[in-house]
Backbone as CSV, one residue per row, in Angstrom:
resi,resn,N_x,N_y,N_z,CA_x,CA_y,CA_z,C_x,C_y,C_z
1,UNK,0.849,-1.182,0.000,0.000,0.000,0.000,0.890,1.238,0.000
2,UNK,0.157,2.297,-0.713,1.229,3.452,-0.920,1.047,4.022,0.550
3,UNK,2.361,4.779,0.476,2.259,6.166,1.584,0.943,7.188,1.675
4,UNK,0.721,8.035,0.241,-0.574,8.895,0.351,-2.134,8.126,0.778
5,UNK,-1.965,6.451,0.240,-3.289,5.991,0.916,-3.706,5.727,2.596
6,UNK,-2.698,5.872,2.826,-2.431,5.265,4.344,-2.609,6.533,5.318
7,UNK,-2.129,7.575,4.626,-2.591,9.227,4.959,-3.678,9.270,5.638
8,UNK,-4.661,8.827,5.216,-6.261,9.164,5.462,-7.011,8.218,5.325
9,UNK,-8.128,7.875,6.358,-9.116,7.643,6.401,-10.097,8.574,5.795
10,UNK,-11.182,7.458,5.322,-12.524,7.934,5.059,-13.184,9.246,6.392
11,UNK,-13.224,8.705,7.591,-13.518,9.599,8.491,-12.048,10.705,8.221
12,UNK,-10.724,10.609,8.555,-10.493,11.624,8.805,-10.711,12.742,7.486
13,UNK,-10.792,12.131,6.131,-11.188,13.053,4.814,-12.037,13.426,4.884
14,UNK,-12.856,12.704,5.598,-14.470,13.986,5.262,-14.506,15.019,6.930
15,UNK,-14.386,14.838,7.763,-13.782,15.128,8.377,-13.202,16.690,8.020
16,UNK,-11.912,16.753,7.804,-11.432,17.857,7.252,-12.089,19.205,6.119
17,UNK,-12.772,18.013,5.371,-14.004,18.728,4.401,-14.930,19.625,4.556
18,UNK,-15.212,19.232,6.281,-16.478,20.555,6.976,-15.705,21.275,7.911
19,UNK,-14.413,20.857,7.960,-14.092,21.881,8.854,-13.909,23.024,8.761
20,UNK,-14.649,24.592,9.086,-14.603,26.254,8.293,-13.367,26.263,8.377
21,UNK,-12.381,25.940,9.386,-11.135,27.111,9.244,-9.893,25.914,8.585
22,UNK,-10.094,24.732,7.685,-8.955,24.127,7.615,-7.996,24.462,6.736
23,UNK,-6.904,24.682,6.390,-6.000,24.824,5.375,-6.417,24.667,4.687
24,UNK,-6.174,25.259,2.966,-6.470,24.652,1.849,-5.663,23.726,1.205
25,UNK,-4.182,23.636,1.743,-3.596,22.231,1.265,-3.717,21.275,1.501
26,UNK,-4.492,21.510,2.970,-4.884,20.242,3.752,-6.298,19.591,3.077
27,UNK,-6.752,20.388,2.800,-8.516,20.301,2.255,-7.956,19.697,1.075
28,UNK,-7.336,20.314,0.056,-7.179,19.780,-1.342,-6.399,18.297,-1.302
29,UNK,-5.854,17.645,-0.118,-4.982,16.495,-0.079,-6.614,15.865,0.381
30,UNK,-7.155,16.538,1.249,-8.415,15.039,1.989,-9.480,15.200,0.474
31,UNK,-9.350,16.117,-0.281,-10.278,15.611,-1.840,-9.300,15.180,-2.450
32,UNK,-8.173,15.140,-2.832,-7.505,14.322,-3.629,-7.772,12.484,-2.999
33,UNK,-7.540,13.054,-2.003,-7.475,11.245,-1.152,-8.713,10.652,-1.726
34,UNK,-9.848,11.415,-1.187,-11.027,11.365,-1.646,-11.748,10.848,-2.675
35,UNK,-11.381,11.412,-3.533,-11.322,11.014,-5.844,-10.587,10.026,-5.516
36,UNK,-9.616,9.054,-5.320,-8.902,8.349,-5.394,-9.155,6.983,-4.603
37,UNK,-9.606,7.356,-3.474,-9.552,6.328,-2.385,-11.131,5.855,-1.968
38,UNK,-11.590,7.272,-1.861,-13.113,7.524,-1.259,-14.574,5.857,-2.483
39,UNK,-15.273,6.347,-1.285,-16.574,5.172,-1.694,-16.977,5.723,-2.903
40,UNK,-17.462,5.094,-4.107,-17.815,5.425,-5.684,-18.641,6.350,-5.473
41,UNK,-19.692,6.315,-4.607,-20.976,7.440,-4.409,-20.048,8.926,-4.101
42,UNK,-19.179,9.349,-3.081,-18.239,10.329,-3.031,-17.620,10.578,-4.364
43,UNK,-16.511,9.757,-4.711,-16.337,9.474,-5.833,-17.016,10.197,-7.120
44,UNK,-18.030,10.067,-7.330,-19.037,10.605,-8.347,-19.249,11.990,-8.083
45,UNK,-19.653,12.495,-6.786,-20.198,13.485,-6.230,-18.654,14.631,-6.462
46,UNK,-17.721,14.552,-6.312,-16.351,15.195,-6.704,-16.254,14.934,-7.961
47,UNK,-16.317,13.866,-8.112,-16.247,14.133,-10.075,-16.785,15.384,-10.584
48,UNK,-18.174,14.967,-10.150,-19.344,16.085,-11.099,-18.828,17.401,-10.541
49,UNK,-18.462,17.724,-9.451,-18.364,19.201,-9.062,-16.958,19.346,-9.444
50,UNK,-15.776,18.552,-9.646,-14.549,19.143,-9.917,-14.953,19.382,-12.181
51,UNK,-15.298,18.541,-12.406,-16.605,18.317,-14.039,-16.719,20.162,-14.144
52,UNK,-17.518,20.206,-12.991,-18.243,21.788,-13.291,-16.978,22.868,-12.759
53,UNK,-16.792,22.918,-11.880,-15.449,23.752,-11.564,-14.828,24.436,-12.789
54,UNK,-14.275,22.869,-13.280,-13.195,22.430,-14.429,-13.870,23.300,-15.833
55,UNK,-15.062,23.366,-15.967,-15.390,24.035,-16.943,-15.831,25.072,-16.674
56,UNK,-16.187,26.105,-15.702,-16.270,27.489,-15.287,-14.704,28.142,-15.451
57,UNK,-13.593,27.283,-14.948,-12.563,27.517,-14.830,-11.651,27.931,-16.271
58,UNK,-12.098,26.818,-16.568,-11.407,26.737,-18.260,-12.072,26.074,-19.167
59,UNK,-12.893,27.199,-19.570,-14.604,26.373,-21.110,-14.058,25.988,-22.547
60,UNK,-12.184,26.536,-22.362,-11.517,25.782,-23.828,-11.115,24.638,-23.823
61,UNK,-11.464,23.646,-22.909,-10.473,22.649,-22.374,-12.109,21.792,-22.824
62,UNK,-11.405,20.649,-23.563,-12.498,20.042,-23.741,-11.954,18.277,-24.140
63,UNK,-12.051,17.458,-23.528,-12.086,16.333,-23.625,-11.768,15.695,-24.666
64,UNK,-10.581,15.086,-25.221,-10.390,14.437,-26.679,-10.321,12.883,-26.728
65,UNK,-10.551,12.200,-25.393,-10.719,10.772,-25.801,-10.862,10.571,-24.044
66,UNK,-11.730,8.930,-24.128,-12.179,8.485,-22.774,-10.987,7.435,-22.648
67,UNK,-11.138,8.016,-20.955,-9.845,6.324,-20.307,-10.405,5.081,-20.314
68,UNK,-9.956,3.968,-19.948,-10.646,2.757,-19.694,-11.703,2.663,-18.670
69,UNK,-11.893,3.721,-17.890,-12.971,3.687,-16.714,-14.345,4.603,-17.487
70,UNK,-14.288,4.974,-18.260,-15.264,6.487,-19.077,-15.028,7.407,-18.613
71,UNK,-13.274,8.081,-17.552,-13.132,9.398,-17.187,-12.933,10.023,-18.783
72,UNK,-13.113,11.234,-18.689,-12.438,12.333,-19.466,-10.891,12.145,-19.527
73,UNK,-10.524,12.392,-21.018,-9.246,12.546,-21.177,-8.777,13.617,-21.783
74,UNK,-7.840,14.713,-21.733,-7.436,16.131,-21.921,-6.083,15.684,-22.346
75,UNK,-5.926,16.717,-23.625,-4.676,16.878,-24.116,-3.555,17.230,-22.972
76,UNK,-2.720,17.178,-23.172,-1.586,17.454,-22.157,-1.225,19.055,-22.537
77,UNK,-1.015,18.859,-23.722,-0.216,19.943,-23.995,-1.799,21.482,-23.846
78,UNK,-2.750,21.044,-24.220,-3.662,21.832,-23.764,-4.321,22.068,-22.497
79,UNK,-3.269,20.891,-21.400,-3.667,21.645,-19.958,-2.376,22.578,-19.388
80,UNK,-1.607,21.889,-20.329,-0.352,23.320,-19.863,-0.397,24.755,-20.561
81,UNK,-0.859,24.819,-21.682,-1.540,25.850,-21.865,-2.394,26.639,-21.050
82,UNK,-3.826,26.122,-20.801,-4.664,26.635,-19.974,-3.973,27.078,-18.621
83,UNK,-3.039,26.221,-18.195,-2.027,26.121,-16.699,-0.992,27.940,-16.663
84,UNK,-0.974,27.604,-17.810,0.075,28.625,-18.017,1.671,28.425,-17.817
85,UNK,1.599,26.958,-17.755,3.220,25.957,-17.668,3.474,25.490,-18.779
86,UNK,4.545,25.083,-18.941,5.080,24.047,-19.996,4.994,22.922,-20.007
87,UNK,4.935,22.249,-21.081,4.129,20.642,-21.572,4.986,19.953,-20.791
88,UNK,6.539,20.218,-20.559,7.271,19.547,-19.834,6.873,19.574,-17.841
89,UNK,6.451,20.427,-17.778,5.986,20.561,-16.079,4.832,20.224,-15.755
90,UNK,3.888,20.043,-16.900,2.712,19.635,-16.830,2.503,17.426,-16.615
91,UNK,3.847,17.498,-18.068,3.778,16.184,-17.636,4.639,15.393,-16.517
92,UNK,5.213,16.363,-15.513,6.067,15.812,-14.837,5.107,15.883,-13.285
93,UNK,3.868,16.569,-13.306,3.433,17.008,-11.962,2.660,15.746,-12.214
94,UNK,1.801,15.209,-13.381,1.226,14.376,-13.626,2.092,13.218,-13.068
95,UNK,3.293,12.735,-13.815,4.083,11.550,-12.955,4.336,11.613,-11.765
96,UNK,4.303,12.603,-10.992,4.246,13.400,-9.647,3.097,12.699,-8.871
97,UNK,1.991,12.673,-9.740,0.923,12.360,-9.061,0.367,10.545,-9.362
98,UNK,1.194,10.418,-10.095,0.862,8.935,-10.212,2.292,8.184,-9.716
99,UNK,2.910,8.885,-9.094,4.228,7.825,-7.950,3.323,8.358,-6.948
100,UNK,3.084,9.189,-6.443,2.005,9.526,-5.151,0.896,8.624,-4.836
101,UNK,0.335,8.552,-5.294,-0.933,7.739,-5.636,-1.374,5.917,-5.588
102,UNK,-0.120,5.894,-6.712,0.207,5.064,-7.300,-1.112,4.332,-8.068
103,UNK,-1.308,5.315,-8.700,-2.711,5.461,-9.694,-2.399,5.909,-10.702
104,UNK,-2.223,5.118,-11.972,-1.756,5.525,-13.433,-3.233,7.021,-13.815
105,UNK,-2.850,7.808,-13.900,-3.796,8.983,-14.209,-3.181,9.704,-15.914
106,UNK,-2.426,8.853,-16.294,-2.104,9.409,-18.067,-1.934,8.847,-18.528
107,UNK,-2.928,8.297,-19.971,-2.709,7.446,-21.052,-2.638,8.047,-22.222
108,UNK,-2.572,6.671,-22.879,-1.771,7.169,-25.061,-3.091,6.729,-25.534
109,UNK,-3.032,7.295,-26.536,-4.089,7.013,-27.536,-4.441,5.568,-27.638
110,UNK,-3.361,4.208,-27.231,-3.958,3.129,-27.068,-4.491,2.328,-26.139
111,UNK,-4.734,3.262,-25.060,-5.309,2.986,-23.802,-6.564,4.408,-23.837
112,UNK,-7.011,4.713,-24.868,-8.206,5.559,-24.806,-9.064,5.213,-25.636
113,UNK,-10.465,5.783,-25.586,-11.167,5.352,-26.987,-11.655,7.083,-27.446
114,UNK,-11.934,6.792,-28.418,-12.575,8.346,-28.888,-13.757,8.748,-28.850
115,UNK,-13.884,10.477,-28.652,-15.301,10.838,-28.132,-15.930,10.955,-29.977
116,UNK,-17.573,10.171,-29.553,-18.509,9.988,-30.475,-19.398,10.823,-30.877
């Protein structure tokens, strides 16, 4: 089991979630844990609102092929754009986050299918 799963419990992530005065790095690690770790019903419920966020945030960013689960899949080089980083820092925070995790979160065109 990785290090970041072992971080948190279900109680202590949600937990942190209502608390008014908690950090926001702390908050953004118990929803990362959350999307990742959390029960499918949570799970869903962060999808859809990080879904809507994600497109208030940035309405040019638009989905070019599905993963093996039916998440959304985004160009790379068009989230470092939107980011305002380079394709190279973009894809390195990404491997960043999948040694963390240890949750493959970036595929190739042969591990996607295309939007219909």
């Amino acid at each position: 089991m990785n290090a970041f799963k072992q971080e948190w419990t279900l109680e202590s992530a949600l937990e942190i979630l209502q608390h008014p005065t908690v950090d926001s790095q702390i908050w953004a690690e118990a929803v990362e844990w959350l999307l990742i770790y959390g029960p499918p019903e949570i799970q869903e419920l962060l999808t859809q609102a990080s879904s809507h966020a994600s497109g208030a945030s940035f309405p040019e960013l638009k989905p070019q092929r599905y993963g093996p689960d039916g998440s959304p899949c985004y160009d790379i080089s068009e989230l470092a754009q939107s980011l305002g980083i380079s394709e190279e820092e973009a894809r390195a925070q990404l491997l960043e986050k999948e040694m963390k995790h240890g949750v493959r979160h970036g595929f190739s065109e042969d591990d996607t299918t295309t939007l219909q």
